[in-house]
N, C-alpha and C positions, 0 to 999 in steps of 0.2 A: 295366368302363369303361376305354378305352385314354386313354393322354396324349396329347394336341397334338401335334404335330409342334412343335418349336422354329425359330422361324425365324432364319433366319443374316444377317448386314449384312459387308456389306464393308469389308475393315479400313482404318481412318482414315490418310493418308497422313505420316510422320514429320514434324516438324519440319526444314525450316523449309516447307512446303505450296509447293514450289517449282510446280506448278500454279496455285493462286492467288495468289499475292504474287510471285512470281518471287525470285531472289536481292538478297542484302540488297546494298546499295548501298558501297563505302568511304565513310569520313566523318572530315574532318580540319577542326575547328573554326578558324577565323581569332582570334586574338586583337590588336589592333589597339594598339600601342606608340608614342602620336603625342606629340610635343611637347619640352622641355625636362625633365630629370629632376631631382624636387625638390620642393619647396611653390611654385607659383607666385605663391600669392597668392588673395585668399577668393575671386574668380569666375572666377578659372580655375585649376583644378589642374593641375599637371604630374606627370610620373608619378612613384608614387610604393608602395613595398608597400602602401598602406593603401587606394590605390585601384588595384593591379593583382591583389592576390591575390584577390578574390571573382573577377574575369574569370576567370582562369589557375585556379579554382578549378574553376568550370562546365564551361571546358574541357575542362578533365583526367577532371571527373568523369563528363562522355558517354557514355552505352553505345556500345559497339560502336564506339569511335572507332579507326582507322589512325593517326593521327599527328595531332600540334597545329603549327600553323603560326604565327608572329608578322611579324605587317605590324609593321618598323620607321623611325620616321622622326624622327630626333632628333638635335640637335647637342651632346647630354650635359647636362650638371651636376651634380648632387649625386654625390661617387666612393660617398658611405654609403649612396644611395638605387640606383645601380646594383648596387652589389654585391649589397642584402638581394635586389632584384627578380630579377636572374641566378640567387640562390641558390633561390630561392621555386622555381623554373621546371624547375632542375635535380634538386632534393629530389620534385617531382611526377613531371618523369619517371621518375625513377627509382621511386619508390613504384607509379607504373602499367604500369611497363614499355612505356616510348611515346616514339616517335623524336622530335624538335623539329627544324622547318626554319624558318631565319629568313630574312625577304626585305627587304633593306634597298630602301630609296624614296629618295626624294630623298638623305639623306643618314645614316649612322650614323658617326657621329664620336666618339670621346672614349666618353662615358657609352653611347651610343646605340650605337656597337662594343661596349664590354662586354656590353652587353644580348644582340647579335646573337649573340655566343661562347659563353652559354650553351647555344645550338642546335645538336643534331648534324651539322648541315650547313647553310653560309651562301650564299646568293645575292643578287646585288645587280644592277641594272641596266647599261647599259653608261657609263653617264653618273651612277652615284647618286657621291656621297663618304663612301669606306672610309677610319677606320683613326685619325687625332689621338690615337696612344697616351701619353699626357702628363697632365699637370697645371697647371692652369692657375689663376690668382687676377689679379682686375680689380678696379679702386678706382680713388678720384679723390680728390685732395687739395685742400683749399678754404683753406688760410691765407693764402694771397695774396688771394683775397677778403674774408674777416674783418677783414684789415687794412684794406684798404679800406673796407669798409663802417664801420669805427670798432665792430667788435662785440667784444666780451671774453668768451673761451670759459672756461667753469671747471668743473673736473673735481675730483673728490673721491672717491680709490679708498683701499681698505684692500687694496694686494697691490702689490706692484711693478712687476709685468705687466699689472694690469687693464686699464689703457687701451693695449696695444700697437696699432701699426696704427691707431689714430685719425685720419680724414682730417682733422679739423680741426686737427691736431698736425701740426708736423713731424715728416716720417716721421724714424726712426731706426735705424742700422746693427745695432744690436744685435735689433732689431724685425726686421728684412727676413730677418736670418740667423736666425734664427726659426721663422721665414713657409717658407723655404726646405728647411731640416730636416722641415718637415712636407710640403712638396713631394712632396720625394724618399721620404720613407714610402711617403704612400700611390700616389706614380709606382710603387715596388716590389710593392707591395702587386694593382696595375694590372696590372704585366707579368708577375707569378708568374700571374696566373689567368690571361693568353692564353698562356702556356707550357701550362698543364696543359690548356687546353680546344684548342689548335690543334697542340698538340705537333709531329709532324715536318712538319707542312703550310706550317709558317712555311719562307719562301726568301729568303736574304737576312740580310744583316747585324745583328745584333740593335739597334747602334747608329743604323741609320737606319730601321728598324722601328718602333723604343721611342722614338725624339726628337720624337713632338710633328705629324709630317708625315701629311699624308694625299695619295689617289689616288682618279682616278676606277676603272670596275669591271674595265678590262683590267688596269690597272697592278696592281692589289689582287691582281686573282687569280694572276697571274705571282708574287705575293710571297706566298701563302699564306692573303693574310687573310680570303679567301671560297673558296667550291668552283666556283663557276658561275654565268654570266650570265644569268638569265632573271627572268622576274615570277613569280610568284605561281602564279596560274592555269594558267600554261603549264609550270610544273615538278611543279608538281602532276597534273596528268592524265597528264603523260607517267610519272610514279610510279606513280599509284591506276589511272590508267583515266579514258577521257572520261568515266564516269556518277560521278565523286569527288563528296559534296555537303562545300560550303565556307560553313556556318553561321558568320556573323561573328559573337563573343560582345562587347556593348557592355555599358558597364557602366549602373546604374539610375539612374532620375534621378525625383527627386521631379518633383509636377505644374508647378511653375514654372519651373523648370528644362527640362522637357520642351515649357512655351510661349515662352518669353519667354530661356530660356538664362541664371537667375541663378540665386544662391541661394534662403533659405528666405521670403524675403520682400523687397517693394520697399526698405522703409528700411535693412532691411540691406545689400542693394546699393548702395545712397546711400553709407550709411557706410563702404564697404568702396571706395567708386571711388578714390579717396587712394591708396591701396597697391595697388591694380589695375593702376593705370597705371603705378603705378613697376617693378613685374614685370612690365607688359608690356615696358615700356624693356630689362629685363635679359634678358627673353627673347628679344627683336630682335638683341641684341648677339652670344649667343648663335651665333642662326642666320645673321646676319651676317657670324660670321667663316669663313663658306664660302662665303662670295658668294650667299646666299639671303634 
C-alpha cells in the first residue's frame, strides 16, 4: 500500500498582507486643550490634570501612533494646573518615545503657552496670540461699599496672615509685598521651563520675552516662541502624508452631560448655577485680556 501524495498550499503572505489591507496608514491623535486652566467651576471645568490625563492617556496609548498633537486654545490660569498638565504630557512622551506638536488657535497665552512648550515643536496661526510670560493676580476691593451700605465686617483668625488680601479689608503694604514675593517665584519658576523646553530658539531679550507681553504668530516666531505658521491639518500631512488619520481624543461624559451639557443631575445644576456664573465672569476676564 503506497502513501498519498501530500498536497502542498501556497505559502501565506508575511505580515502586514500588503495585498489585502494595503500599508498601515500614520496616526497622530488630536488631544484638544480648550479653555481657561484650573477648576472652573461645577458645570464647567477648565483644564485641569484630573481632567486631561485620561485624554493624554488614550492618546499616548494608541497602537501604531506617529506623533500626538494638542489643539491649544487658552488664556491660562492656574501656574500649578499648567505645570502638573505640561509635565503629565512630557513624562508620556517620553515613556512612549513620541514627538508632541502643539497648535495654538485663537490664543495661547500665559498658562496656555506653558502648555504649548511642553511640545517638541509649536505652531500657531498668523493671527493666534503667543506668549504673556508673567504672572498675574486680579481682585476687587469692596470697603468703600460696606461703608456705605452700613455693613460691619468681622473677622476672627488664629495666625497673623490668615486674612491677608481680604477684599473686604483694606488692602495692606505688607500684604501686597507678600502677594508679590510670590509673584516673582512662580514668574521664575515659569521662565526656567521656557528656558529648558525652547532653549536656543528663544530670540531676543529675555527682559521683554519674560515681562508679561504677548504677539500675534509673525512676531512670536521672529522671537522664538513658536517654530511655524500653520493649522493643524496642514502641518500635519505635510509631516505624515495626506493619508495621516487625526482621531480627536474627547474626554467622557456621563448621559446628562452628553444631552443637556450639565452635571450628574438637574438639582445639582440648580445648586451649582451661583458659582457657575461667577466662573464664568472669571473666565471672561481671562479671555478678555486678549481682546477675545
Amino acid at each position: 500500500m503506497t502513501d498519498a501524495p501530500k498536497k502542498s498550499f501556497p505559502a501565506l503572505p508575511k505580515w502586514p498582507f500588503p495585498r489585502l489591507w494595503g500599508a498601515r496608514k500614520p496616526k497622530v491623535p488630536v488631544v484638544r486643550l480648550y479653555g481657561a486652566i484650573g477648576r472652573m467651576g461645577p458645570l464647567k471645568g477648565g483644564i485641569t490634570l484630573e481632567n486631561a490625563a485620561p485624554m493624554l492617556a488614550r492618546a499616548f496609548g494608541m497602537r501604531g501612533i506617529s506623533a500626538v498633537a494638542l489643539a491649544i486654545n487658552s488664556p491660562g490660569g492656574s501656574p500649578v494646573q499648567s505645570s502638573l498638565v505640561a509635565g503629565r504630557i512630557r513624562q508620556l512622551a517620553e515613556e512612549n518615545e513620541v514627538p508632541v506638536f502643539a497648535f495654538i488657535e485663537d490664543v495661547g497665552a500665559s498658562g496656555g503657552y506653558w502648555l504649548a512648550t511642553a511640545a517638541d515643536e509649536i505652531y500657531a496661526d498668523a493671527g493666534s496670540i503667543v506668549g504673556s510670560i508673567g504672572v498675574i493676580s486680579q481682585g476687587f476691593g469692596f470697603t468703600a461699599a460696606i461703608d456705605k451700605l452700613g455693613i460691619e465686617r468681622r473677622v476672627h483668625t488664629a495666625g497673623d496672615n490668615k486674612s491677608i488680601l481680604d477684599p473686604f479689608q483694606p488692602e495692606k503694604a505688607k500684604d501686597v509685598k507678600l502677594l508679590k514675593t510670590l509673584q516673582l517665584e512662580l514668574h521664575e519658576v515659569f521662565k526656567d521651563h521656557v528656558r529648558a523646553r525652547r532653549g536656543e530658539k528663544l530670540n531676543g531679550p529675555e527682559k521683554e520675552l519674560f515681562s508679561g507681553l504677548f504677539w500675534t504668530g509673525k512676531p512670536a516666531l521672529e522671537r522664538g516662541l513658536i517654530d511655524g505658521i500653520g493649522d493643524l491639518r496642514s502641518v500635519l500631512r505635510g509631516r505624515f502624508g495626506d493619508k495621516v488619520k487625526l482621531p480627536v481624543v474627547t474626554p467622557k461624559k456621563g448621559f446628562l452631560q452628553r444631552r443637556l451639557g450639565i452635571g450628574s443631575s438637574l438639582e445639582a445644576a440648580a445648586a451649582a448655577l451661583p458659582d457657575a456664573l461667577i466662573s464664568a465672569a472669571g473666565e471672561r476676564a481671562l479671555w478678555s485680556r486678549y481682546g477675545l
